[in-house]
C-alpha positions in Angstrom: -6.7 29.5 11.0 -5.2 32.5 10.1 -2.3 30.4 8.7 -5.1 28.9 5.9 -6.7 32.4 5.7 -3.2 33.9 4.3 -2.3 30.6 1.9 -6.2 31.3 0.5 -5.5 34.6 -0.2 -2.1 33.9 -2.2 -4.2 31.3 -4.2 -6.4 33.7 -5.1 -4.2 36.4 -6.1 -2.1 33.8 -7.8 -2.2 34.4 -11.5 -0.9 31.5 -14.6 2.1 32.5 -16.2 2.7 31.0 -20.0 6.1 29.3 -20.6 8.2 31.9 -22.3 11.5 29.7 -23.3 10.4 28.2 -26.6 12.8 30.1 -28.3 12.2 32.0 -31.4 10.7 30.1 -34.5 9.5 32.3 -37.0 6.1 31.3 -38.3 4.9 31.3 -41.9 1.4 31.5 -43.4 0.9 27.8 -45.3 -0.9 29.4 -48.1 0.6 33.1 -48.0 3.4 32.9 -50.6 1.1 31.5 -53.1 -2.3 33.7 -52.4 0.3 36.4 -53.1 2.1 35.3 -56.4 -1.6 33.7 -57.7 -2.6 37.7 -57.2 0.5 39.1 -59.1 -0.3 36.4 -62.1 -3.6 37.4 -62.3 -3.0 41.4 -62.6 -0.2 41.1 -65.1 -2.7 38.9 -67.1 -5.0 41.6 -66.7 -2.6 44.6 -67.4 -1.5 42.2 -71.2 -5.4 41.5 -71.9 -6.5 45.2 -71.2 -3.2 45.9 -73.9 -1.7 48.1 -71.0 1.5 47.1 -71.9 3.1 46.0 -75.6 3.1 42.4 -75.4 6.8 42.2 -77.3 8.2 44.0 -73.9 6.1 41.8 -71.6 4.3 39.1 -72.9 1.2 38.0 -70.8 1.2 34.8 -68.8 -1.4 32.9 -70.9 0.9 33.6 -73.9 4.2 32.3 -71.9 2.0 29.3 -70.6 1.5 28.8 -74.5 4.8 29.1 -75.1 5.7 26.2 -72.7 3.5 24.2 -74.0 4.2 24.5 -77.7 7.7 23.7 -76.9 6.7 21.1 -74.7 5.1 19.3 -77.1 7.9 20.1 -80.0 10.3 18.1 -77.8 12.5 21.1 -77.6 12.0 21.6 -74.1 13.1 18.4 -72.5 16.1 18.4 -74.8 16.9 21.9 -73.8 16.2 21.1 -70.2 17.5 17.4 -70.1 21.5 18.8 -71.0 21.0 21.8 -68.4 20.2 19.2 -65.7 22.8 16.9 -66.5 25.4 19.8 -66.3 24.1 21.4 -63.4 23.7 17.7 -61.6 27.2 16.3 -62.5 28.9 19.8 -61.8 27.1 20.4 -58.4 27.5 17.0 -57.2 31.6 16.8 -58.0 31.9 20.8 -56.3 30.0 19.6 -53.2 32.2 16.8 -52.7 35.6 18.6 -53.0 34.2 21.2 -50.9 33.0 19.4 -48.0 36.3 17.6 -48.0 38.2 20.6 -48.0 35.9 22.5 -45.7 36.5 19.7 -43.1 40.0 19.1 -43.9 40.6 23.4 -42.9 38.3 23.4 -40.1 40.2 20.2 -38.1 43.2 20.6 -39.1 45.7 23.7 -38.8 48.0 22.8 -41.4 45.0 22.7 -44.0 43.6 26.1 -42.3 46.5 28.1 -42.9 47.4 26.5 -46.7 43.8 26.2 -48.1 42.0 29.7 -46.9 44.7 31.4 -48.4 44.0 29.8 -51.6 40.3 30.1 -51.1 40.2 33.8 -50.3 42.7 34.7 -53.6 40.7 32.5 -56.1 37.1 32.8 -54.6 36.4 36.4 -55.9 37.4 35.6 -59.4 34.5 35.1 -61.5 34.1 31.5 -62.5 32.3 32.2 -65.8 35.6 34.1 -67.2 37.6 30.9 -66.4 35.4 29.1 -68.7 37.8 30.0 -72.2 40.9 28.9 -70.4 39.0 25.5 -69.3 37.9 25.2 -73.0 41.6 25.2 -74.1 42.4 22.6 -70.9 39.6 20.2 -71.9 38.5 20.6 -75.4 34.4 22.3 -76.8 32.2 19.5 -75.2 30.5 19.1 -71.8 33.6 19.5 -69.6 34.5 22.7 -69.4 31.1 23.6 -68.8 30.7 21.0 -65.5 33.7 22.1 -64.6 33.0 25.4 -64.7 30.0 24.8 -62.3 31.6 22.6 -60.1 35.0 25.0 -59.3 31.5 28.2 -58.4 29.7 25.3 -56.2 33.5 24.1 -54.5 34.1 27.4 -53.1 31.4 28.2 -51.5 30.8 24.8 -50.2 33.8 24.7 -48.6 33.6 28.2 -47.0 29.9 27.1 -45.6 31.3 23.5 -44.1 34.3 25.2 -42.8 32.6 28.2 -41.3 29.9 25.3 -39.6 32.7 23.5 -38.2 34.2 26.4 -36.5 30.6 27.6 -35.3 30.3 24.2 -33.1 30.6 24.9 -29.6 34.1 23.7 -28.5 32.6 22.4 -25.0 31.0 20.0 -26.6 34.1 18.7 -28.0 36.2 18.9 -24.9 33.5 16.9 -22.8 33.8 14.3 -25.8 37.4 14.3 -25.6 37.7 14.4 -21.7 35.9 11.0 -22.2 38.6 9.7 -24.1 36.3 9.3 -27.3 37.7 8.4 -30.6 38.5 11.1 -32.8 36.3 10.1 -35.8 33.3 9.4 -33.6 33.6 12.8 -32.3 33.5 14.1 -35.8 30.6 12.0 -36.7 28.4 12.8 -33.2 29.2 15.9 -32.4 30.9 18.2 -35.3 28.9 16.9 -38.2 25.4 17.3 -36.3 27.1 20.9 -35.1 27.8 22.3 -38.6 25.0 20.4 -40.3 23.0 23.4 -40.4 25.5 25.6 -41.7 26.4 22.9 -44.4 22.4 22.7 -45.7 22.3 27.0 -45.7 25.6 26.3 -48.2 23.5 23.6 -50.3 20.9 25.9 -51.1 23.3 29.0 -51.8 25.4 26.6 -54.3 22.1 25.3 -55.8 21.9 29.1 -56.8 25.3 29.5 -58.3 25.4 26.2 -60.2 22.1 27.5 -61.7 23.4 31.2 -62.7 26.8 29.3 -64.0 25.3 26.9 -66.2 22.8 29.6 -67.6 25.8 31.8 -68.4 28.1 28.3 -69.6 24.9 27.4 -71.9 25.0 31.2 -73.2 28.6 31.3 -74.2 29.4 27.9 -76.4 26.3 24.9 -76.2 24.1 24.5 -78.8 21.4 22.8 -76.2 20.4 24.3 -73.0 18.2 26.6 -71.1 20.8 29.2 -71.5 21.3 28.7 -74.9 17.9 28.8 -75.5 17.0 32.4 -73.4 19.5 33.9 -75.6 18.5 32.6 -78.9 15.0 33.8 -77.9 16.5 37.3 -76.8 18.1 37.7 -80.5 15.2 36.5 -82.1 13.3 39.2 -80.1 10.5 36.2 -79.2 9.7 37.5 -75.6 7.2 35.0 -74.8 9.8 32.2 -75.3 12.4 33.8 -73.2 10.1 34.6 -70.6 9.5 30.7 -70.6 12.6 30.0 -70.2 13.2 32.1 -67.3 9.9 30.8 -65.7 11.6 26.7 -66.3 14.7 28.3 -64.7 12.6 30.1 -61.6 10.8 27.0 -61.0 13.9 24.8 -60.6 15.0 27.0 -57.9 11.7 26.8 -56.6 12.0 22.9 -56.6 15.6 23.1 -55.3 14.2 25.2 -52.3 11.5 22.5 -51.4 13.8 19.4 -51.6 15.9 21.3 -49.3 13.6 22.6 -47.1 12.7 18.8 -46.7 16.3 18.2 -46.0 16.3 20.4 -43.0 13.0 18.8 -41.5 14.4 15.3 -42.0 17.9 15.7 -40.6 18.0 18.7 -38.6 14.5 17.1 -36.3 16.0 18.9 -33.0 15.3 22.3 -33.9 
């Protein structure tokens, strides 16, 4: 009896505890970002119809909107924005894939390590766009200095992103494949590409960046089509409301880079 009597008591005194070991996963507000940039839109439109501020310094977003869709319907804006894609697409695509082979190639094997960091830490500080004159002597005026341009900014840091992930990836993991005798290509495939994936995707969307900021400043320097070429005709021409739609086209690429990346993560990296 007293037996029961004592296990009664430490029932009752019991208390639940919540599981504490989920980790830490930020949360985010679905509707935050955009509550927050609709509220900016609408006091700048306010601060240009109250005339608060000159419009030539800072047009209002009705008047960019406008802007957008004069040019939309001119056909000036999918020509503009068709050749800036096309650079930034063949450029970012031929820089990923040299990069992720290089990346791999220093981060498996010591030969690579100790020839190609050397070469990346001398030639990745030097800033691409000044290369661009010396690749327009190597390749002639025309669309290839300007990938190429894009693709040598995207190369670097791609391969400093893969190679960093691949030396982030625990090396148990890799020693209990190899004390299992596995192959040496399955354990890159199952164990080192999963391992670094994360680090490779943070790269993708820091390269998305440069490739954008390079072929703005390409565009700017010798094309005659081109979201860069067409901010700085706007900017000479002192016609605010056309820059400022070009920069809103640019800010909403990044913004659509961002998403399809975003989706990358969810898709491939499902164990986080």
């Amino acid at each position: 009896m007293l037996d029961r009597a004592t296990t009664s008591a430490k029932d009752d005194t019991t208390r639940r505890v919540h599981f504490r070991g989920a980790g830490f996963v930020p949360a985010s507000s679905r509707f935050g970002g955009w509550i927050a940039l609709a509220l900016v839109i609408v006091i700048w439109q306010a601060a240009g119809s109250a005339r608060l501020v000159n419009p030539l310094f800072l047009p209002a977003p009705s008047a960019i909107v406008r802007a957008i869709y004069e040019l939309a319907m001119s056909g000036a804006l999918w020509q503009h924005l068709s050749a800036s894609l096309l650079r930034i697409g063949v450029g970012w695509l031929l820089g990923t894939a040299a990069g992720v082979a290089v990346g791999f190639a220093i981060g498996l094997s010591r030969l690579a390590r100790s020839v190609g960091i050397t070469f990346i830490s001398a030639l990745f500080p030097i800033p691409k766009i000044a290369l661009l004159p010396l690749l327009i002597l190597w390749l002639g005026i025309g669309e290839e200095p300007k990938i190429a341009t894009i693709a040598l900014g995207v190369f670097f840091s791609t391969a400093i992103s893969v190679y960093s992930g691949v030396d982030a990836v625990p090396r148990n993991l890799i020693r209990m494949a190899q004390s299992f005798n596995v192959p040496f290509a399955t354990i890159v495939r199952k164990v080192i590409w999963p391992g670094a994936l994360p680090a490779i995707l943070a790269g993708f969307r820091i390269t998305a960046s440069v490739a954008l900021l390079l072929v703005v400043s390409a565009e700017m320097i010798g094309a005659q089509y081109g979201i860069g070429a067409f901010v700085l005709q706007a900017g000479n021409l002192m016609q605010t409301d056309q820059l400022l739609a070009g920069v809103v086209i640019l800010s909403v690429f990044g913004l659509v880079v961002g998403k399809v990346i975003n989706l990358l993560e969810t898709k491939l990296l499902h164990w986080r």
